[in-house]
N, C-alpha and C positions, 0 to 999 in steps of 0.2 A: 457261844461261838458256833454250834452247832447249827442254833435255829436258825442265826444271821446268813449262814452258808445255804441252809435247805431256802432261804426268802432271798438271797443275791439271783438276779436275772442267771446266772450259767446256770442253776440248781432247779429254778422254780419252777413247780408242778404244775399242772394242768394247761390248755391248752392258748393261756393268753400270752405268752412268750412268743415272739417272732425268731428265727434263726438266727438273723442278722444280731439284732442285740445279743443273745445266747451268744452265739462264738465270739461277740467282742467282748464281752466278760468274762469267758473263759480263759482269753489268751490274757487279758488284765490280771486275773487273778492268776493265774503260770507265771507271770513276765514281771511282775513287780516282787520288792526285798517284801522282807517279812512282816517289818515295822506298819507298812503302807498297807499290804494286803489286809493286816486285822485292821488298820479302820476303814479300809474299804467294806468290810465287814461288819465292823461295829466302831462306826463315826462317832465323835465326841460332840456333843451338845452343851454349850454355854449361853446361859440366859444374861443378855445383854445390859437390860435394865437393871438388873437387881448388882451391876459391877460394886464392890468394896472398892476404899480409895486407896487400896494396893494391889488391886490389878491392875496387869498390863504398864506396872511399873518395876526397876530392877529392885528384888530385894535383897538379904545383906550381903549375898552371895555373889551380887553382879548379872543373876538371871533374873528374867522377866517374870513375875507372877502370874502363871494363868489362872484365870477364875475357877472357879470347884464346877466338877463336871455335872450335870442333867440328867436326868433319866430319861432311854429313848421312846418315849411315849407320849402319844398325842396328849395324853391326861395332865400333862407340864405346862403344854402350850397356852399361855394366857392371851387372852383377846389384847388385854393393855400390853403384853410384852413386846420387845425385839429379841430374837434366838438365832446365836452364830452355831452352824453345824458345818465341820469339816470332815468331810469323809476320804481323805487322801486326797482325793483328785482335784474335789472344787471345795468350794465355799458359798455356803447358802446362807445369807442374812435376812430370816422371816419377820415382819414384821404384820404386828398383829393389827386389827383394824380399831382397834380404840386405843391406842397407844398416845400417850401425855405428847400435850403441846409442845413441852420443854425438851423431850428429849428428840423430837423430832427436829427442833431447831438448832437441838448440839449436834445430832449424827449428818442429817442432808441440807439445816437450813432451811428446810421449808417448812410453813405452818398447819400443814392438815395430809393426811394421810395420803390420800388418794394427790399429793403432790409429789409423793415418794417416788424416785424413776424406779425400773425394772428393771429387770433380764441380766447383762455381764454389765458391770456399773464399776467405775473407780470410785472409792467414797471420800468424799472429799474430805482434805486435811483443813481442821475447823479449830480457829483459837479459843480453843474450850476443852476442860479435863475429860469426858467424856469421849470429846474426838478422837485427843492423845491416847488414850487405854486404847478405848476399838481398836486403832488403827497400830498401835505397836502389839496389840493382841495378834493382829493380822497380819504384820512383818516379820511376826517372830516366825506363826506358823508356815510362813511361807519361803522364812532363810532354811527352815530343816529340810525342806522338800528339793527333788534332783531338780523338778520340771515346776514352772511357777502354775499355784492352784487360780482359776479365774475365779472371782466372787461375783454371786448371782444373787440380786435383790428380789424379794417377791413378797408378793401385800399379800393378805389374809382373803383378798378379794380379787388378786390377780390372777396374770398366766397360769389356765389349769395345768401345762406340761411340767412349769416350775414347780405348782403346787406337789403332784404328782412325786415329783424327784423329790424333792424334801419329806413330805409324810412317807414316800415308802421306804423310808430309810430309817421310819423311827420303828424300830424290829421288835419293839415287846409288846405291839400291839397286834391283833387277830387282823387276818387277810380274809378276803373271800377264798383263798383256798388252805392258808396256811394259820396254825394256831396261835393263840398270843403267850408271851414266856412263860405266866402259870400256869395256862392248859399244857406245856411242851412239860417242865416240869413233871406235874400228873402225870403225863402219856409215859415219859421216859420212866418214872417209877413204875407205874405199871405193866410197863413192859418191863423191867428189870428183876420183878417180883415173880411175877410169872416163871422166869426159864428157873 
């Protein structure tokens, strides 16, 4: 939680932060419940493809099954995958750039990658099991929420700003300015051993 707060834009060191961002994150992380702030902090990642055929369907309980969460790390990101990341506010559905025919035709309907749309996308509700999960994966996280999250689609070879907001949110990898979780780790012990 630590690292995710020192790498959230109101924290982040050195001097590629602009003000403007800065203060809108600060007042975001003040101004939201507590629930929302930690995944504004540390956003959940679910790998799309790899769904069981009980997600994002109710189990015995009557709730929705989410799938088993990701590790925030580029190292997960498969070229063939699709990966939903919600981080409180929005929803990022990355899709990798070698990603199966098939699933491209269950999630958008269209046959080859680079036909995938971008940016804020509604995604279309498709007569097909696949569609069903995503999309009640996607209802569900969106009934818990006060304000509705927009979902932002972005290819593996799209908009750098999208790209941008999706990887730097995957926080247990190293920054140009900031460590990755096992170097934070190490530091933290070593500072801790010290005093």
């Amino acid at each position: 939680m630590m690292l995710s707060l020192v790498k959230n834009e109101a924290l982040r060191g050195g001097g590629k932060t602009l003000s403007d961002p800065r203060n809108y994150w600060l007042s975001v992380l003040r101004s939201l419940p507590l629930d929302l702030t930690n995944l504004v902090l540390v956003p959940r990642l679910y790998a799309i493809h790899l769904l069981s055929n009980n997600d994002g369907r109710p189990g015995q309980d009557g709730k929705i099954i989410m799938p088993p969460l990701r590790r925030l790390s580029a190292e997960v990101i498969e070229r063939h995958g699709v990966f939903l990341m919600d981080d409180g506010l929005s929803l990022f559905l990355f899709v990798g750039s070698n990603v199966a025919q098939n699933i491209l035709q269950q999630l958008f309907n269209v046959p080859t990658v680079d036909r995938v749309p971008i940016g804020k996308v509604a995604l279309p509700s498709l007569d097909n099991s696949l569609s069903e999960q995503v999309n009640t994966i996607i209802g569900k996280i969106r009934e818990s929420r006060p304000s509705y999250p927009y979902l932002y689609v972005l290819r593996d070879d799209g908009d750098p700003y999208l790209r941008f907001q999706f990887f730097s949110r995957l926080i247990e990898d190293r920054t140009e300015v900031e460590k990755s979780y096992q170097q934070f780790v190490v530091y933290v012990k070593e500072k801790s051993s010290a005093q």
